[in-house]
N, C-alpha and C positions, 0 to 999 in steps of 0.2 A: 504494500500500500504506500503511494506516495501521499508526501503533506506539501500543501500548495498554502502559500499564504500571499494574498494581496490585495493591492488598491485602488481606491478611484473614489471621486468626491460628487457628495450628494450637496445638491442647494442647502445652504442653511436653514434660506426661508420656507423650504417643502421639508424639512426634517422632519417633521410632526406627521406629517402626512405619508409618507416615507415607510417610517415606524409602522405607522396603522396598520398600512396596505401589507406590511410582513407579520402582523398579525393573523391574518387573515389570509394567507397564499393560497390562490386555488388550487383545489385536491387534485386536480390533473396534472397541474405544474407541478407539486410535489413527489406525484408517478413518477413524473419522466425524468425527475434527478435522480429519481432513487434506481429506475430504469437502468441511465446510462454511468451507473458507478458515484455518485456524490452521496459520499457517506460523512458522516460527522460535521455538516455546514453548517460554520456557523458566520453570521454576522456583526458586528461591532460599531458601535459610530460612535467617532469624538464632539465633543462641541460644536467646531468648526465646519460639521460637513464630511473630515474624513471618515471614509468609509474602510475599515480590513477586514476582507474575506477569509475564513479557513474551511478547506475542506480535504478532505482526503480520499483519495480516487487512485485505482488498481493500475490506469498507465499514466498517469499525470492528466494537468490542467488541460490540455491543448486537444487530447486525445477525448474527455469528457466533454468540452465545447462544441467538437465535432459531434459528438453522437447529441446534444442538444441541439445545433442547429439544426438539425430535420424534425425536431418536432413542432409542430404548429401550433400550438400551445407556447412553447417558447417565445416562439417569434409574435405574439399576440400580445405573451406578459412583456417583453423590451418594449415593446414600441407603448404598450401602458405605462411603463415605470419609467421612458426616455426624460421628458419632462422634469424629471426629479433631480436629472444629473448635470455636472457643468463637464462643457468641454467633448460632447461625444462630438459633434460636425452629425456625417450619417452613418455612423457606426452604432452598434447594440451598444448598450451597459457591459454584457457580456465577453463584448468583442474589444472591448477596452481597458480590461482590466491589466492592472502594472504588477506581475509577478514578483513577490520578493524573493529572494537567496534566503534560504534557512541556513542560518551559522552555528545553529544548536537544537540540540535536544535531548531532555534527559530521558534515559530510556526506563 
């Protein structure tokens, strides 16, 4: 199992709303991560807007992405949750996220 950790910023002013809407993630979208390997997501937000991802996924981040971008569901929940973010251009949320280097972990 690999650990992916990373980032990307949510509007400050939609934070709140942001929050909500991951309260509540539709059960189909939640299929199809668990579908294409996204085991243990979790999501984190600072004050500010940043946002870090954690997830852990059997061939890495890139190889999970792919198997999301074919489902339609996905591509229904980005273009819902686009709005929220700074700086995509026309890119997903998904499509955009900045990979960190893990320099540790305790095992």
């Amino acid at each position: 199992m690999k650990r992916v950790g990373f980032v990307i910023k949510v509007k400050a002013e939609r934070m709140d709303e942001y929050k909500a809407h991951h309260r509540r993630v539709w059960p189909e979208m939640l299929e199809a991560l668990t579908r294409h390997g996204w085991h243990n997501y979790s999501l984190f937000l600072r004050g500010d807007g940043l946002l870090f991802g954690y997830v852990e996924t059997p061939e890495g981040l890139t190889a999970a992405q792919a198997g999301m971008a074919g489902e339609a569901v996905n591509t229904r929940w980005q273009e819902f949750m686009a709005p929220y973010f700074e700086g995509l251009g026309d890119a997903h949320a998904d499509e955009s996220f900045v990979e960190l280097e893990e320099v540790f972990h305790l095992d």
